[in-house]
N, C-alpha and C positions, 0 to 999 in steps of 0.2 A: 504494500500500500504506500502511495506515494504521500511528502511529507503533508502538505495540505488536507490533504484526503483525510490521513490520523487525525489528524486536529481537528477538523469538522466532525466526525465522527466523534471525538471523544465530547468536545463544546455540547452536543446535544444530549450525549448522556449524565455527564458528570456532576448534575446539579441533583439526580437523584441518587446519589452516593453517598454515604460517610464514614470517613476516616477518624480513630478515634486519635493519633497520635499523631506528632508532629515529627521530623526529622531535625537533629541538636542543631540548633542555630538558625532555625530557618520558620518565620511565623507568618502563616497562611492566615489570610482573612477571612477566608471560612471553607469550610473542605472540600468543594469543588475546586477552588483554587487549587488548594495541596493535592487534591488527586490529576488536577491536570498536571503541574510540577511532577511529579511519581512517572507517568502516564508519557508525557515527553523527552524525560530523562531514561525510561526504558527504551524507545523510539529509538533514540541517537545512541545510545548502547549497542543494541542491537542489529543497528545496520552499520557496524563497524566505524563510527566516523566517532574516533575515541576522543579525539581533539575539539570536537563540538561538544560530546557530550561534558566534557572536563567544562566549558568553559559556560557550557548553558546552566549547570549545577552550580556555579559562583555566580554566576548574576543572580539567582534565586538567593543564596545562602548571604552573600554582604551586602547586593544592594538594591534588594527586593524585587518585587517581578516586574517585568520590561516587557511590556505588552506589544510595544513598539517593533514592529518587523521594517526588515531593513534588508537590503541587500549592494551591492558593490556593481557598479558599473561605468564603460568606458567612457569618457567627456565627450562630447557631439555639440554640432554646433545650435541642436537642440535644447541646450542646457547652456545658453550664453547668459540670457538676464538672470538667471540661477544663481549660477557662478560670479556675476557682477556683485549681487542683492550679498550673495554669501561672503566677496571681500570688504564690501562696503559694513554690512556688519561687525566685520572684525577689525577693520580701524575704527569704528566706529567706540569701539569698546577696549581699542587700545589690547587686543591679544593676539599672541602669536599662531602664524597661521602656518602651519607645522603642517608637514604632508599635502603640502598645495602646489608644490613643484614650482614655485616661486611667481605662484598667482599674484601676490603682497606686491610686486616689482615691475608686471608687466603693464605699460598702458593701455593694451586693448585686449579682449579677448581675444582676436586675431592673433596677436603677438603670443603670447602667451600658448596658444592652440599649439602653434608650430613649431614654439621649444620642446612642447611635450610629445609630439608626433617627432621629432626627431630623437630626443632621449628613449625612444623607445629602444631601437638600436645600438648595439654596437661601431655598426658599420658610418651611422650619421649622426650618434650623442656629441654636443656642443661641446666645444673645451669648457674644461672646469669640473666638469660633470660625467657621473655615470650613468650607466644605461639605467631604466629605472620605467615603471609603469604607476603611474597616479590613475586611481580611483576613487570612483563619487561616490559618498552611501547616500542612499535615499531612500526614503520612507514608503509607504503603499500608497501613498498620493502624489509619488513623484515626487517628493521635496526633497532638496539637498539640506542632510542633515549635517554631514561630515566629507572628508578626505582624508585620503591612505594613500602612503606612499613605498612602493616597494624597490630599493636599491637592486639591480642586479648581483651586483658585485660590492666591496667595500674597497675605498682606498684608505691610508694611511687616517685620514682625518676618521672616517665612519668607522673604521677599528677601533676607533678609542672613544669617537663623542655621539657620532649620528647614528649609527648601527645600520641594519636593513629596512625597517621599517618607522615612519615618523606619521604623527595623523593628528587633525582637529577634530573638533567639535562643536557645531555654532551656539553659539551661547544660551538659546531657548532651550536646547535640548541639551542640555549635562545633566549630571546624578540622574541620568534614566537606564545606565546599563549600554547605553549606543556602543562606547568606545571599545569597552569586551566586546561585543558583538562584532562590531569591524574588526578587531584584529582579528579575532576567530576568523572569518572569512579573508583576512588578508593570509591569512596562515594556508589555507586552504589553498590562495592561489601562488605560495611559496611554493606548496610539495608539487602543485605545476612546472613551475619554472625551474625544479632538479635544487629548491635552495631547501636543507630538510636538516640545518642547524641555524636557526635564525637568531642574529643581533638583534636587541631591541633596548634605548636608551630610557631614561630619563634624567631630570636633577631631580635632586633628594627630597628637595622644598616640596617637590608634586607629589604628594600623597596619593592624589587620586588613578595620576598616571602608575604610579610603580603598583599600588591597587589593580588595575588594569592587566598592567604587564601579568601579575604574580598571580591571577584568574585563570591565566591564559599559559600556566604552564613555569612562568619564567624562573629561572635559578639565577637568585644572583651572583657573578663572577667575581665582581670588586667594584671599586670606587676611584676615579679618577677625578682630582682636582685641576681648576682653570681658573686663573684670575682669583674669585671671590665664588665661586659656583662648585659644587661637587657632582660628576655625572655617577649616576650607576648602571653599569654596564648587569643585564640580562639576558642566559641565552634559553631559546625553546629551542629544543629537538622534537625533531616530526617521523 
């Protein structure tokens, strides 16, 4: 059964159910909730996608349930006032726009399009840079909720501060679980791309990113200091 199908399937039964216990750490609002949690968590178990199920089981257990579906796709030039609405928000608010392939810096979408369509390659990535694929998450209504970025490769710099993967989140939508979510499916489209030890950074100050990271697997390796910042360096094996 495909994964939609489970869930419609279960959504219709699971309100005449009940569960008398809870699992440690983890408070359903009432036990259709916790049997759907149970019920999705067997799902992704059992159709081997252990990397999902690991990181769909931390969204429930630290930061409650994320009702929000979301999925990862490529930039088009269907998604220009998207992508505008989405920087202009985040200068907007003064944050950094991490995993946007240097959206923050371009003055037109056009510009910007063409950096990222060449960074896809080896053969035609821009000097300075490596090959690399940026991804939109977006919500079931089509909205851009976030951006992922996945490094091909790491040079010198991304060994020790940027890692493989860098991502936002716009500002309406944080503490919903989004950012687990995206990485989990950026993770997904690593073991595509043959990358199946992934870097993944933060500073120490981000609570919520190393939160994030450590949902999704991450071991931390160590701590490197810069200036007045401390990175710490996390790696996920796939």
């Amino acid at each position: 059964m495909k994964e939609h199908a489970w869930k419609a399937c279960v959504r219709e039964t699971v309100s005449r159910v009940r569960i008398p216990h809870s699992p440690s750490g983890y408070q359903a609002e009432t036990d259709a909730e916790l049997l759907l949690f149970q019920l999705d968590f067997l799902y992704y178990t059992l159709n081997n996608t252990e990397q999902k199920a690991i990181s769909f089981y931390m969204i429930y257990v630290t930061e409650g349930t994320a009702e929000m579906e979301i999925k990862l796709v490529l930039p088009s030039i269907d998604y220009k006032e998207k992508l505008l609405r989405y920087k202009a928000d985040f200068i907007k608010n003064g944050d950094s726009m991490d995993g946007s392939a240097g959206l923050e810096d371009a003055l037109t979408f056009e510009e910007w399009y063409a950096v990222w369509k060449d960074n896809l390659s080896e053969s035609t990535v821009r000097d300075g840079s490596v090959p690399a694929t940026t991804f939109l998450a977006v919500d079931e209504n089509d909205d851009l909720v976030g951006m992922i970025d996945i490094r091909h490769r790491l040079n010198d710099y991304l060994m020790n501060f940027g890692g493989h993967i860098g991502y936002s989140v716009i500002k309406s939508q944080r503490q919903k679980g989004i950012a687990t979510k995206m990485l989990a499916l950026a993770l997904e489209q690593c073991r595509e791309l043959g990358i199946f030890k992934v870097l993944v950074t933060c500073d120490k100050q981000n609570i919520a990113s190393a939160k994030t990271i450590q949902n999704n697997g991450g071991i931390l390796e160590n701590e490197i200091s810069e200036m007045e910042s401390i990175t710490q360096r996390y790696w996920i094996t796939l």
